[in-house]
DRENZA-884535 format. One record per atom (N, C-alpha, C): x, y, z; residue in one letter. Coordinates in steps of 0.02 Angstrom, whole numbers, padded with zeros to 5 digits, always signed. Example, Ala and Ser with C-alpha at 12.3 -4.5 7.8 and 13.67 -1.06 7.14 Angstrom:
DRENZA-884535
+00660-00284+00390a/+00615-00225+00390a/+00660-00165+00390a/+00642-00112+00354s/+00684-00053+00357s/+00645+00002+00394s/
end
This chain:
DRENZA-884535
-06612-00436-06969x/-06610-00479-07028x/-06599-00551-07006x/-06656-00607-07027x/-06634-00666-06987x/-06601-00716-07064x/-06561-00734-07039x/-06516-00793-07103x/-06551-00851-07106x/-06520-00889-07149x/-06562-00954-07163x/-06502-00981-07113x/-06531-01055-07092x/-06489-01083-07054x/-06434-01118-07061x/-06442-01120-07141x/-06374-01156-07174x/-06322-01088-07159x/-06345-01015-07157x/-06279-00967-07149x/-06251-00960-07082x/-06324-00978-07024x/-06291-00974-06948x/-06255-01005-06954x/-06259-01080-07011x/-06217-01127-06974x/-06131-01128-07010x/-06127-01108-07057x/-06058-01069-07093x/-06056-01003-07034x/-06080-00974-07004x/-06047-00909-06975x/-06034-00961-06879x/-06074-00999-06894x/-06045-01043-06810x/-05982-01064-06838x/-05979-01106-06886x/-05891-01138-06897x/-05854-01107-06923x/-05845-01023-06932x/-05809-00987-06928x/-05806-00977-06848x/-05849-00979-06822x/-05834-00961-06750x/-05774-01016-06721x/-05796-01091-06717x/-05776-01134-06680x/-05706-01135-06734x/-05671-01125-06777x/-05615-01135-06809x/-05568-01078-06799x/-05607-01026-06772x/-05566-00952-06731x/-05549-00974-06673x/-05584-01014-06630x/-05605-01007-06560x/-05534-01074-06563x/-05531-01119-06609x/-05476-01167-06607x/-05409-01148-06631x/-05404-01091-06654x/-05344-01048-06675x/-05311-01029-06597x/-05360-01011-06585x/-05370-00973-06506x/-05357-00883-06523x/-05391-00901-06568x/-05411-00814-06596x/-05496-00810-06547x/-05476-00796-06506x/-05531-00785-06454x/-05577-00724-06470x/-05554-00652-06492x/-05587-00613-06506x/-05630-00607-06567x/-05597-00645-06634x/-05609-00673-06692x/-05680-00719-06681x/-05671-00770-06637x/-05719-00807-06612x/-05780-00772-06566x/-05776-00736-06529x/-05813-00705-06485x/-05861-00690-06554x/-05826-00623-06604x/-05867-00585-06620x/-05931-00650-06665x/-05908-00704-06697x/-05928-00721-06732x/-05984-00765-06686x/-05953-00804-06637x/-06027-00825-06588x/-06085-00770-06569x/-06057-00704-06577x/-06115-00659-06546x/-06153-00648-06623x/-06128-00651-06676x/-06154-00642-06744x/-06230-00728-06741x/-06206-00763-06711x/-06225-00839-06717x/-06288-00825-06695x/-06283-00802-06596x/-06328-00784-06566x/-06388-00733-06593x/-06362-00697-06617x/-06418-00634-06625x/-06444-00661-06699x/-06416-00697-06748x/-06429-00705-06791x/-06491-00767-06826x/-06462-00811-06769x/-06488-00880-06753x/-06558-00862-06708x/-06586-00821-06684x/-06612-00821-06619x/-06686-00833-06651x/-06717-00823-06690x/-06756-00827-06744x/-06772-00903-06749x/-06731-00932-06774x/-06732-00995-06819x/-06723-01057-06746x/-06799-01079-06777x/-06783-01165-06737x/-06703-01211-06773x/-06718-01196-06845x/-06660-01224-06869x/-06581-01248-06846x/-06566-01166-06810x/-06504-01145-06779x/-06505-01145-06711x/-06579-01185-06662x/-06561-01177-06604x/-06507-01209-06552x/-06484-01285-06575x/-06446-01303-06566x/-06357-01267-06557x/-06353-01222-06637x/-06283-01198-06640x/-06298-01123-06588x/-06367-01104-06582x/-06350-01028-06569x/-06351-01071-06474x/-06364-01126-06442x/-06364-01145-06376x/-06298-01138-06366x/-06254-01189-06394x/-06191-01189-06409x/-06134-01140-06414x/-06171-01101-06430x/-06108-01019-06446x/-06134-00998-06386x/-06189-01004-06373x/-06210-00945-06272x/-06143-01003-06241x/-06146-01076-06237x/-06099-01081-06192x/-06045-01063-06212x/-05991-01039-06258x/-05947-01037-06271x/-05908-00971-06282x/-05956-00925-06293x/-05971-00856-06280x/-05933-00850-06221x/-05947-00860-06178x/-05899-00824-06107x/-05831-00852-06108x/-05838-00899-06123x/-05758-00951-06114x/-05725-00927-06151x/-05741-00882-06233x/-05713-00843-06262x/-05680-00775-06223x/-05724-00738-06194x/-05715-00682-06151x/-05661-00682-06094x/-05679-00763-06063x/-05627-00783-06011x/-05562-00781-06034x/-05539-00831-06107x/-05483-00839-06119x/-05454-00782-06139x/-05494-00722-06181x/-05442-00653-06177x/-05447-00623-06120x/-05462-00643-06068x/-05432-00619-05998x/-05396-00640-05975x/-05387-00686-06004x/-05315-00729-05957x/-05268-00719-06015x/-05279-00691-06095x/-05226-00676-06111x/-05203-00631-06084x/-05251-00566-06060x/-05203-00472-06045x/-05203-00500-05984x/-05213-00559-05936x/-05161-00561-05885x/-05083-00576-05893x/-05087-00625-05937x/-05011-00646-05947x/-04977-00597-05957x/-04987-00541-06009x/-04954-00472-06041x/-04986-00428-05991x/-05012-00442-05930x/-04997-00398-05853x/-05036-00324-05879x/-05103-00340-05929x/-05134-00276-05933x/-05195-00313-05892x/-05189-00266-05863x/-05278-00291-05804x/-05323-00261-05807x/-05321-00199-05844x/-05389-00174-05864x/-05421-00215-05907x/-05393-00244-05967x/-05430-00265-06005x/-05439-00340-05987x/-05408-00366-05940x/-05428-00429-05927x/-05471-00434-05873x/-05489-00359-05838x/-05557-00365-05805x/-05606-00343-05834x/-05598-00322-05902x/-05645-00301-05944x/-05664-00359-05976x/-05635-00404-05996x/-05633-00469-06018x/-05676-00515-05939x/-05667-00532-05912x/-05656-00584-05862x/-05742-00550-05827x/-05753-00478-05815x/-05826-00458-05791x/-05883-00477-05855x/-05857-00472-05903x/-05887-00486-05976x/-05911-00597-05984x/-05865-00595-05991x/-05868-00676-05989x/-05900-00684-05914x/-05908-00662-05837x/-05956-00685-05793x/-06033-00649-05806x/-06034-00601-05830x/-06084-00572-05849x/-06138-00616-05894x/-06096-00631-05954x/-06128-00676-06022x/-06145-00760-05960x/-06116-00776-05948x/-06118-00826-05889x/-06171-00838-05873x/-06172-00777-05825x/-06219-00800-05781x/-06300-00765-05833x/-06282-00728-05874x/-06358-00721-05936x/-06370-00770-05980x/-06310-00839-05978x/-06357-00906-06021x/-06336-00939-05961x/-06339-00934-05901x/-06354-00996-05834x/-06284-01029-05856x/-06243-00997-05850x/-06198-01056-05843x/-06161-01030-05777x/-06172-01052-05713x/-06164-01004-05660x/-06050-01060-05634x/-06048-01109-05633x/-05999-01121-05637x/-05945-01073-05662x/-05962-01089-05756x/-05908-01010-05778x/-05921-00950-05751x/-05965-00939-05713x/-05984-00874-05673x/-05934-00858-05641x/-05943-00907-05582x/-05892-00900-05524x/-05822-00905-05538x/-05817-00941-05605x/-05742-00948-05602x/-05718-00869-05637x/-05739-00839-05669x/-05730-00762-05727x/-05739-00720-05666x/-05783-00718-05620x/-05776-00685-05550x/-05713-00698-05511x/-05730-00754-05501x/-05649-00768-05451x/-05573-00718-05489x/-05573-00732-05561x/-05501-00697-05576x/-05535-00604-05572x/-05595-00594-05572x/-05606-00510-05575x/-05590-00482-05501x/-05604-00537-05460x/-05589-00531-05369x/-05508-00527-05379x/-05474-00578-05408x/-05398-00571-05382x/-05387-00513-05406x/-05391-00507-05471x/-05359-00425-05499x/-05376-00372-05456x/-05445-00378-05427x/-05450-00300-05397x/-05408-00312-05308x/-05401-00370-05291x/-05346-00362-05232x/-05287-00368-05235x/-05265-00383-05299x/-05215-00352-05319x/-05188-00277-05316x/-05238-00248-05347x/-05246-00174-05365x/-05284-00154-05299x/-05322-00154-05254x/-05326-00138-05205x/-05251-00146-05130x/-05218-00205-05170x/-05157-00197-05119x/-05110-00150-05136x/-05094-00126-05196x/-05072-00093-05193x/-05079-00024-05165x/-05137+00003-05203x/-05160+00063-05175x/-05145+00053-05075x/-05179+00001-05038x/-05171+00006-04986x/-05102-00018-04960x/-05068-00015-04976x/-04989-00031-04982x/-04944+00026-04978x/-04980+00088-05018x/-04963+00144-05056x/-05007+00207-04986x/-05038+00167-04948x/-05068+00227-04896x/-05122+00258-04934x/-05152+00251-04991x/-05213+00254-05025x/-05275+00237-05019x/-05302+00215-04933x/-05346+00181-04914x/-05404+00208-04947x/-05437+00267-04957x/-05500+00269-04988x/-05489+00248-05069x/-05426+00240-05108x/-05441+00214-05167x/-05436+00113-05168x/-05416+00106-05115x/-05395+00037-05096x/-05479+00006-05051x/-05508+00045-05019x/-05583+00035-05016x/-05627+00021-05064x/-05609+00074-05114x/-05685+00058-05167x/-05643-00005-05212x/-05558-00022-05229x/-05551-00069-05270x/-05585-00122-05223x/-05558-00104-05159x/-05593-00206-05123x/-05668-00219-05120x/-05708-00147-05142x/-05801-00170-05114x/-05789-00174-05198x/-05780-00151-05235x/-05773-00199-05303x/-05762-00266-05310x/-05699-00291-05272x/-05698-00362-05303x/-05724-00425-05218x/-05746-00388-05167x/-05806-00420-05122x/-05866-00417-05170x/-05892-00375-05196x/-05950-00385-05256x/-05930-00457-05291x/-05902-00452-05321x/-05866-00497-05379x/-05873-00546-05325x/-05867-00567-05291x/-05836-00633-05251x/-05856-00609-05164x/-05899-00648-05142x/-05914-00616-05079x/-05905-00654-05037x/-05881-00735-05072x/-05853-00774-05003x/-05793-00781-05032x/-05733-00721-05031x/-05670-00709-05041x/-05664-00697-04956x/-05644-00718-04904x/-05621-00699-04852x/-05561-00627-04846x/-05522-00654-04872x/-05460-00589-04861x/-05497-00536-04902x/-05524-00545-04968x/-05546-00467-04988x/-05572-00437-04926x/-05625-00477-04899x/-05671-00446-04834x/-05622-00414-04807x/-05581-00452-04765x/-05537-00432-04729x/-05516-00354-04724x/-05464-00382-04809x/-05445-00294-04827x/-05494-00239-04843x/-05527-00260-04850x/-05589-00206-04852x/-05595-00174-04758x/-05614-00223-04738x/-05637-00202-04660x/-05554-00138-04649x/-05491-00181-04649x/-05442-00154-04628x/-05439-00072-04672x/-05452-00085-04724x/-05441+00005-04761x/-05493+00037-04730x/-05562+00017-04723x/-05620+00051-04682x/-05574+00075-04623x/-05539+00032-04579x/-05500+00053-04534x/-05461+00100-04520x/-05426+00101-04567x/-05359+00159-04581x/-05400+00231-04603x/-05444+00226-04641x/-05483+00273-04657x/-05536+00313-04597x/-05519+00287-04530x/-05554+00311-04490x/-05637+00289-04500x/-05665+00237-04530x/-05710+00226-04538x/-05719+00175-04519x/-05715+00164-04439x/-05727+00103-04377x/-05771+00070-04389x/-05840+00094-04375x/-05916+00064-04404x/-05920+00012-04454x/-05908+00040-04498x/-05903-00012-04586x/-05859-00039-04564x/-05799-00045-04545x/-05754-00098-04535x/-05765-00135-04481x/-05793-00126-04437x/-05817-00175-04391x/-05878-00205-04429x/-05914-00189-04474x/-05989-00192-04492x/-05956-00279-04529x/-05891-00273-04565x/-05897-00301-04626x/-05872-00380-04573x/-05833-00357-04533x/-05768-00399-04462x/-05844-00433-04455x/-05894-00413-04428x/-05965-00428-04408x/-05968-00475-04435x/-05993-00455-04511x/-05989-00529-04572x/-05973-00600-04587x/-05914-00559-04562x/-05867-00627-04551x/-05856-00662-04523x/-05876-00634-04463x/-05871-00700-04389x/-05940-00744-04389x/-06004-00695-04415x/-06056-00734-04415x/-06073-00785-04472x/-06036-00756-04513x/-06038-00808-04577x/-05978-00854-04566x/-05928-00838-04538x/-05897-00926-04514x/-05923-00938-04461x/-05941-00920-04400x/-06002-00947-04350x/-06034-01015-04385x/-06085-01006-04444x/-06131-01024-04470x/-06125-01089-04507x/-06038-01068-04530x/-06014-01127-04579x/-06004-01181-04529x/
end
């Protein structure tokens, strides 16, 4: 169903007057209402450009809320979401930055596990957040080192490899 553009543009300033509450999820839903709604209309191309950038920054900021309240599932559910939307309207800056906090959380949570003598669950958290972030040095690191402990020499030398040739290079 496409709206006239006088409604994108009442359902955008419901967005941007949520998004200034810092009702972030309030806002989210209503920029994605903008987007899909607007996508139609030359009218609304301006507001529906506008909500793609703002769209993730929404996503970002409820990830950095369930960090503060120390829930990290949902702030890497948040934080992969907002680099995702990112980097699907080119905004590759907020990319890296919604990556960077999905990298800390999972070496976070990968230190523990490998902290805890959990190396194969402390492996797949660190090739998770080396995905996320691949010039994170220490993720590498801990990655190579749990490959290690895990008796899995090869891959951990493979990744040690990486690293020397990619600072070699720098």
């Amino acid at each position: 169903v496409s709206l006239s553009a006088q409604d994108v543009t009442a359902i955008y300033n419901e967005a941007a007057a949520a998004f200034g509450a810092k009702d972030f999820a309030g806002a989210a839903a209503k920029f994605e209402q903008v987007i899909e709604q607007g996508l139609d209309s030359e009218k609304a191309a301006s507001l529906v450009a506008m909500a793609k950038t703002t769209l993730p920054k929404c996503y970002f900021m409820m990830g950095g809320g369930a960090i503060r309240t120390k829930n990290y599932d949902e702030a890497l559910k948040n934080f992969t979401k907002s680099a995702e939307l990112a980097e699907l309207y080119g905004d590759m800056s907020q990319m890296a930055k919604a990556n960077g906090w999905v990298a800390k959380i999972y070496q976070m949570q990968g230190g523990s596990a490998f902290n805890s003598k959990d190396y194969a669950t402390a492996v797949g958290i660190f090739e998770k957040g080396y995905k996320a972030d691949p010039d994170n040095t220490g993720m590498a690191l801990n990655l190579a080192m749990s490959y290690c402990e895990l008796g899995e020499y090869e891959k951990g030398m493979e990744i040690y490899d990486c690293l020397l040739y990619t600072s070699d290079a720098a």
